[in-house]
C-alpha positions in Angstrom: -14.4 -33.6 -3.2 -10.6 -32.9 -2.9 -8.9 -31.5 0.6 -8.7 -27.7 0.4 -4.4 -26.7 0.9 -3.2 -25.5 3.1 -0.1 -23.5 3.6 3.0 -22.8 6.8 4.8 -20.5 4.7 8.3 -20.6 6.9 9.0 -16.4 7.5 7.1 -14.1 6.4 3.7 -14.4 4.9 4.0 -12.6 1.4 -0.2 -12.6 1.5 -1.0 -11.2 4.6 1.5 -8.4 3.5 -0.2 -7.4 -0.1 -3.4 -8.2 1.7 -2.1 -5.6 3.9 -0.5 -3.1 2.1 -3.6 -2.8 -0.4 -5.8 -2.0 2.8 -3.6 0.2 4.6 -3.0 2.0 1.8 -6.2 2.7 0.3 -7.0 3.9 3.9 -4.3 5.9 5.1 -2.8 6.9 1.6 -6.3 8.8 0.5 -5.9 11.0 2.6 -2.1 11.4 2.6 -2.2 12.3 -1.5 -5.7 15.1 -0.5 -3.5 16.6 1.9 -0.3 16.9 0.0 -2.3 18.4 -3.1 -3.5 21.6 -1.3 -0.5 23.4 -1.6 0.2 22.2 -5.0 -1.5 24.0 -8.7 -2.7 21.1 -10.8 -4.8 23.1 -13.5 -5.5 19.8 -16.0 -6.6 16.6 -14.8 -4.1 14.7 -16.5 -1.3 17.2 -14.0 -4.1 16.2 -11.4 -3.8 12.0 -11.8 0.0 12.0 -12.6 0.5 13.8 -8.8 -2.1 11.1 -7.4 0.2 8.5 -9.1 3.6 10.2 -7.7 2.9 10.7 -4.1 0.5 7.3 -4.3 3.4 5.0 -5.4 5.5 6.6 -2.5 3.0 5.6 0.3 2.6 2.6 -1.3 6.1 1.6 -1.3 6.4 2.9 2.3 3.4 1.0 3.6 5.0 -2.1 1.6 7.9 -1.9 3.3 6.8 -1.4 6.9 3.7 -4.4 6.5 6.9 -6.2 5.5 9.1 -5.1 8.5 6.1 -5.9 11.0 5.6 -9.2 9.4 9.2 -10.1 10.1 9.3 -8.6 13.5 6.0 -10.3 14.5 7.2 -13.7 12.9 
C-alpha cells in the first residue's frame, strides 16, 4: 500500500482557507442575504435568486479575504 502525502505548505494554507470560507460563509452569509432582503421588493423569483447571488458573492469575497488575512496573521 503506498505512504499517504503529506504536505508543509510554506505561508498560508490555500485549503484551510476555501475550507473556511465555504463554512463561514454558508453560516454567517444565510443570514446576512435574509436580512438584507427585508427591505428590498423582489416580486419574481428569478429578481429573488439574482439578489441572493449579488449580496452572496459580496460576503463571500469578504469572508475570502478575511480567512485569508487570519491565515497570514496566524502563520
Amino acid at each position: 500500500m503506498p505512504a499517504v502525502e503529506k504536505t508543509n505548505p510554506d505561508g498560508v494554507d490555500f485549503g484551510w482557507v476555501m475550507q473556511t470560507t465555504f463554512v463561514t460563509t454558508i453560516l454567517v452569509g444565510s443570514p446576512i442575504v435574509v436580512l438584507a432582503s427585508v427591505g428590498v421588493s423582489l416580486q419574481t423569483w428569478t429578481a429573488r435568486a439574482l439578489f441572493a447571488v449579488r449580496v452572496g458573492a459580496l460576503v463571500w469575497f469578504v469572508t475570502a479575504v478575511c480567512a485569508y488575512l487570519y491565515a497570514r496573521y496566524r502563520r
